[in-house]
N, C-alpha and C positions, 0 to 999 in steps of 0.2 A: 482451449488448447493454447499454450503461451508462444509467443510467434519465437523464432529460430533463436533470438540473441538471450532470451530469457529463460530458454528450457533447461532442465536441470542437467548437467556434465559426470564425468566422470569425476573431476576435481569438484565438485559438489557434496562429496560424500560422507564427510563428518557433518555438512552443516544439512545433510538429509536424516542423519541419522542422530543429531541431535533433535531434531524436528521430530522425527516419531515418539520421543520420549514425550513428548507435550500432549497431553489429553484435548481432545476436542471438545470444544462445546458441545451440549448434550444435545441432542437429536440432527447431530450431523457427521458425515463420513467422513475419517480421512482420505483423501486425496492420493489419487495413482502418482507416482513421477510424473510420468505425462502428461499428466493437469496441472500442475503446478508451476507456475515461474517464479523465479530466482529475481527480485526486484534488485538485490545488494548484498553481494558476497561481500563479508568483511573477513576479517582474518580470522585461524584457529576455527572454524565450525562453527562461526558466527553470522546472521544477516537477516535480512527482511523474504519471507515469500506471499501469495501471493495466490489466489486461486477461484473461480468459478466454481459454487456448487452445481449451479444452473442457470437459466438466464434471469432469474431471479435475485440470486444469492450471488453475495463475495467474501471470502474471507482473507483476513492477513494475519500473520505470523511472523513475531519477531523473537530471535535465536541471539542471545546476549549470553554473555560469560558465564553469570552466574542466574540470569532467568530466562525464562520463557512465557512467551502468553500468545494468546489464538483470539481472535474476535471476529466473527461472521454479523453481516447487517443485511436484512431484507433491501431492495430497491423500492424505491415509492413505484407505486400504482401506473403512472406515466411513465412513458418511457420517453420523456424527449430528453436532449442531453442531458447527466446528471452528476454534478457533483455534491462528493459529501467527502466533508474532512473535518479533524475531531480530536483530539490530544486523544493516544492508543496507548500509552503506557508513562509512568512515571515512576521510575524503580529507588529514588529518593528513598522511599523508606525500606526498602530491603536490602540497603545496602550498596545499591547502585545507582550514580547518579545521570539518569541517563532517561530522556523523555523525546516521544518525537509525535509527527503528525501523517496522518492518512489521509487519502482523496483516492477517489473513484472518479473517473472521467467515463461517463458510456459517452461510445462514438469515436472516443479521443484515440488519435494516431499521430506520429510523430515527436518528435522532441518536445519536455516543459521545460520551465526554467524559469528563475523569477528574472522581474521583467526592467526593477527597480531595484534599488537597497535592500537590502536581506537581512541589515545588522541584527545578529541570534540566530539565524539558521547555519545551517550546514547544506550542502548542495542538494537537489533534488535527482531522488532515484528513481527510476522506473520500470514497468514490462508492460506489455502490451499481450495482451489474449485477445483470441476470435474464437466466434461461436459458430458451430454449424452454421448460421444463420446468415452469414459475413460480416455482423457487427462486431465492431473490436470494443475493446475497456481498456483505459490506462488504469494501472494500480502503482500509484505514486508514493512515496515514501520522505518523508525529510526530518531531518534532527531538529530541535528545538538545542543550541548551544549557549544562550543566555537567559538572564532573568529577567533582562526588560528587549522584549521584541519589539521591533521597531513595523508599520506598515508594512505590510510586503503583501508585491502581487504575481500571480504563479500563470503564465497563457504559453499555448503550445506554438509551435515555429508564426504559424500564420492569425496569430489571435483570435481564433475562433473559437477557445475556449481558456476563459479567463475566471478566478478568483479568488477572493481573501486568501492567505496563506493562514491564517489564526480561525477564517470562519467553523461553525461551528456546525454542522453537520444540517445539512436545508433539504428539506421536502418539496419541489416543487408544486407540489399537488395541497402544501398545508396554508390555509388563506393567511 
């Protein structure tokens, strides 16, 4: 369930209803309103969501002009805090130039934000879901706006969860 600032609006409604035209990945539902947060309303029916299959699963969904695409990723095995981030799209070749980066924070509450120099990002989006369970996930969102990124490091108000902005999607549990 995406906490209050992230749940889908009535001013939501083109960029929900562009969202359903998007196929899911095969052996997974789409998503009630309910379940889903609203990481980054962009304009026109455009943005990032965001969503809990189970406390397993997360998927993200980005709603762009002229694309769309969905990617769902299993959690590793452990569950102690986890992030995983990963270039989610590069629409370079279809026409649109337009690439950005995903992370999952389990645990994570509170504001991200990079922490240093950012030169090639664009700002850092967010939502926060909890699960029955009371554990939250940040599902974070951020543009890739140049060709050479510079270092950048991404930790929430109080540094307790910090990392690479570039890294590349880490299994805590893989030696």
């Amino acid at each position: 369930m995406p906490e209050e600032s992230a749940r889908v609006t009535a001013e939501d409604g083109k960029l929900l209803e562009r969202f359903r035209t998007n196929p899911m990945p095969s052996s997974y539902e789409e998503p009630s309103a309910d379940t889903l947060a609203v990481i980054h309303r962009g304009g026109d029916g455009t943005g990032h969501v965001g969503w809990m299959t189970d406390e397993q699963t997360y998927c993200f969904a980005s709603i762009r002009a002229r694309t769309l695409s969905t990617r769902c990723e299993e959690l590793p095995a452990r569950h102690a805090p986890h992030i995983s981030a990963g270039p989610h799209l590069d629409g370079t070749g279809i026409g649109e130039n337009y690439s950005y980066f995903t992370a999952l924070v389990l645990d994570g509450r509170g504001r991200f934000s990079f922490t240093g120099p950012s030169h090639g990002f664009g700002p850092v989006h967010q939502a926060t879901v909890a699960f029955p369970s009371g554990r939250t996930a940040a599902l974070l969102v951020y543009e890739v706006l140049g060709q050479h990124l510079g270092a950048a490091e991404i930790c929430d108000e109080g540094r307790a969860h910090c990392f690479n902005a570039t890294a590349m999607m880490e299994d805590p549990d893989s030696p």
